[in-house]
C-alpha positions as CSV (number, residue, x, y, z in Angstrom):
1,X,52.4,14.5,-61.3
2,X,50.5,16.3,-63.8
3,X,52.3,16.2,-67.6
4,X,51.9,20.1,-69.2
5,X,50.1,19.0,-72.0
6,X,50.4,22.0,-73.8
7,X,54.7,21.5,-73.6
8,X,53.7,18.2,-75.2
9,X,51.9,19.4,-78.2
10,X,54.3,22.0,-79.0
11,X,57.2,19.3,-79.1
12,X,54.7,16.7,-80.8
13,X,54.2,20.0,-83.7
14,X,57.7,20.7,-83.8
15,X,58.9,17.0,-84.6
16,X,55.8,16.5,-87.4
17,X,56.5,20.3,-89.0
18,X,60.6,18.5,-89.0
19,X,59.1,15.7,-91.6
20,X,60.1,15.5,-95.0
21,X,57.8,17.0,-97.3
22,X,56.5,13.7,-98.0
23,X,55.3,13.0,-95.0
24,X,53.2,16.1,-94.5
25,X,50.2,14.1,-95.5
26,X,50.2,11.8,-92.8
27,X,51.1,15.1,-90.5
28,X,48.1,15.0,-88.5
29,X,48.1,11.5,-87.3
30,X,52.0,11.4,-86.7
31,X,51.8,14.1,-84.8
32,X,48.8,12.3,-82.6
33,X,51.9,9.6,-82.8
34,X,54.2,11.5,-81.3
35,X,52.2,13.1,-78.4
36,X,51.3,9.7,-77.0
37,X,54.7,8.1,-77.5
38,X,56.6,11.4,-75.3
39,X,53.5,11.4,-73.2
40,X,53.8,7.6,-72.6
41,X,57.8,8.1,-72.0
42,X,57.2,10.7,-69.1
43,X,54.7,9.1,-67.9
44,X,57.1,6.3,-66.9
45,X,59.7,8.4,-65.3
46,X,59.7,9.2,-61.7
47,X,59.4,13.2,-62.1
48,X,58.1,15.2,-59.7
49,X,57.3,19.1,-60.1
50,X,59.0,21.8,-59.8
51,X,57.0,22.9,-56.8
52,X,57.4,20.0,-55.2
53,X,61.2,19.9,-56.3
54,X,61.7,23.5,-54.3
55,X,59.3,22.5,-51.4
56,X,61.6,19.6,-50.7
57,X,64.5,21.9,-51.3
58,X,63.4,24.2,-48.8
59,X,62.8,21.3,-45.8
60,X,66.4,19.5,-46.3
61,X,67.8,23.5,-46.2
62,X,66.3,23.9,-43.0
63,X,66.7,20.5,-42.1
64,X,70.7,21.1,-42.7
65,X,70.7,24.3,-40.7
66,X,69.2,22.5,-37.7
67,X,71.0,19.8,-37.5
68,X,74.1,22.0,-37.7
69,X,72.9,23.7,-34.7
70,X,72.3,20.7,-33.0
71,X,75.3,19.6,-33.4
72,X,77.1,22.8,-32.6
73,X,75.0,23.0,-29.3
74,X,76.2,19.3,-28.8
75,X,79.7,19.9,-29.3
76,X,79.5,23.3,-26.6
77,X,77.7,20.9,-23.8
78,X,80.3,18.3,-24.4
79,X,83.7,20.5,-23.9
80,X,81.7,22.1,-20.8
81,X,81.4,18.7,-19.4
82,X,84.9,17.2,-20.2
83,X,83.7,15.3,-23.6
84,X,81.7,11.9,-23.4
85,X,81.5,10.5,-19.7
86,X,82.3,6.4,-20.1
87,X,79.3,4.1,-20.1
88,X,77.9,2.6,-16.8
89,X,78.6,-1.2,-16.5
């Protein structure tokens, strides 16, 4: 998966422009600090894009509805035969 760099910068900003006035010296280099400790953090995580997210959304939708059908169709063929006939010995 590909990490929107440009999400991370904007949070890696906000948190350095949140440091005491104190801090602003070292802003530049904290904020460097930050980027690569959130980017490290996702990195690790097992995330998977939205795309992909609503691809795979999509399959086990029509995976459901098919199965339901099958199962529907199953339940039709087995009260037209009398249910389940008993195994052969």
């Amino acid at each position: 998966m590909k990490i929107d760099t440009a999400g991370l910068d904007e949070l890696a900003k906000k948190l350095s422009d949140a440091l005491p006035a104190g801090l602003q010296t070292l802003k530049a280099d904290l904020e460097g600090n930050f980027r690569a400790v959130l980017q490290a953090g996702l990195a690790r995580m097992d995330l998977v894009t939205r795309q992909d997210f609503d691809v795979q959304s999509g399959v086990l939708a029509r995976t459901r509805a098919k199965l339901e059908d099958l199962e529907a169709r199953l339940a039709a063929l087995e009260a037209r035969h009398g249910g389940a006939e008993p195994p052969a010995a």
